[in-house]
GUKE-265604 format. One record per residue (C-alpha): x negated, y, z; residue in three letters. Coordinates in steps of 0.1 Angstrom, whole numbers, padded with zeros to 4 digits, always signed. Example, Ala and Ser with C-alpha at 12.3 -4.5 7.8 and 13.67 -1.06 7.14 Angstrom:
# GUKE-265604
-0123-0045+0078ALA
-0137-0011+0071SER
This chain:
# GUKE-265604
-0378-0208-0096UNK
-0349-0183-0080UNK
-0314-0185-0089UNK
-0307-0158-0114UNK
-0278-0138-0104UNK
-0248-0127-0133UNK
-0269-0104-0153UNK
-0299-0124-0159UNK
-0280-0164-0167UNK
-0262-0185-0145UNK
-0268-0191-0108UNK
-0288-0225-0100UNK
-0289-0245-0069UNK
-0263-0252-0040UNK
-0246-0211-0052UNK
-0244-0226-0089UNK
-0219-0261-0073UNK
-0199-0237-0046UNK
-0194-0216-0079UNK
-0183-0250-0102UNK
-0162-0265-0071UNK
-0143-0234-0065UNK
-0134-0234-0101UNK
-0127-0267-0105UNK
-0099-0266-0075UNK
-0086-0235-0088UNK
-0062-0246-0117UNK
-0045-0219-0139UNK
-0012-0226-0118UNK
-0029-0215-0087UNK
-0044-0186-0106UNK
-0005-0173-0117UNK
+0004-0177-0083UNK
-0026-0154-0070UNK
-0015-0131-0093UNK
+0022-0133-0086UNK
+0009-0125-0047UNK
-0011-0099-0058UNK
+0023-0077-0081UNK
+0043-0092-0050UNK
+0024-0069-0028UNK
+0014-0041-0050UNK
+0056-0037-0048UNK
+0058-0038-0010UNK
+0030-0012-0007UNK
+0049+0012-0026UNK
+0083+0004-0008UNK
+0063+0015+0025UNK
+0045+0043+0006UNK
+0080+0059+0001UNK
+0087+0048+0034UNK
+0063+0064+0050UNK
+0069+0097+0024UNK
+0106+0096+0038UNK
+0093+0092+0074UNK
+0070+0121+0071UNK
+0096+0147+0057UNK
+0119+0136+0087UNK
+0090+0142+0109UNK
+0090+0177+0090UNK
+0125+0184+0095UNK
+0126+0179+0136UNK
+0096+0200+0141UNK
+0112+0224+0125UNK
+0144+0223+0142UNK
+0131+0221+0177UNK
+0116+0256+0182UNK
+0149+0276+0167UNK
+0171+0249+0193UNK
+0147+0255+0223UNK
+0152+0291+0217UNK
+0191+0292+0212UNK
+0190+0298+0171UNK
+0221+0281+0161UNK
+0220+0302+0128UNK
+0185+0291+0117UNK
+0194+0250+0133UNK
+0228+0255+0108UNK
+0209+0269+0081UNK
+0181+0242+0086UNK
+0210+0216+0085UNK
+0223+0224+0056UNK
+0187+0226+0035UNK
+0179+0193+0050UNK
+0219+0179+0038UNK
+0216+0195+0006UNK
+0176+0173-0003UNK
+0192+0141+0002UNK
């Protein structure tokens, strides 16, 4: 007979003992440290989210500063300056 997969009963054969070993080595301390991992790293991929975010609006801010400085605009650089001062 084929192994049944999760929806129709539990998996038979060599699949049914990989299934019971990996369970049996994972105890419920290993399981709270997966999980601790897992919030560990949910936290750093937001820190380099707004990492990224701040990055980005930098990028933002020397684009727009380089065409008014190649041409000689120290009004619009100023101006630029001060709006980019003034969102921190």
């Amino acid at each position: 007979m084929p192994a049944k997969g999760p929806a129709q009963g539990p998996v038979k054969g060599s699949a049914g003992n990989v299934v019971r070993a990996v369970r049996d080595r994972l105890s419920s301390s290993t399981v709270a440290d997966l999980r601790s991992r897992v919030e560990e790293l949910e936290a750093e991929v937001q820190e380099c989210r707004a990492v990224n975010l701040r990055v980005a609006e930098l990028v933002d801010v020397v684009t727009e500063l380089l065409v008014p400085m190649a041409k000689g605009d120290d009004e619009k650089v100023q101006a630029l300056l001060e709006r980019y001062h003034g969102s921190l």
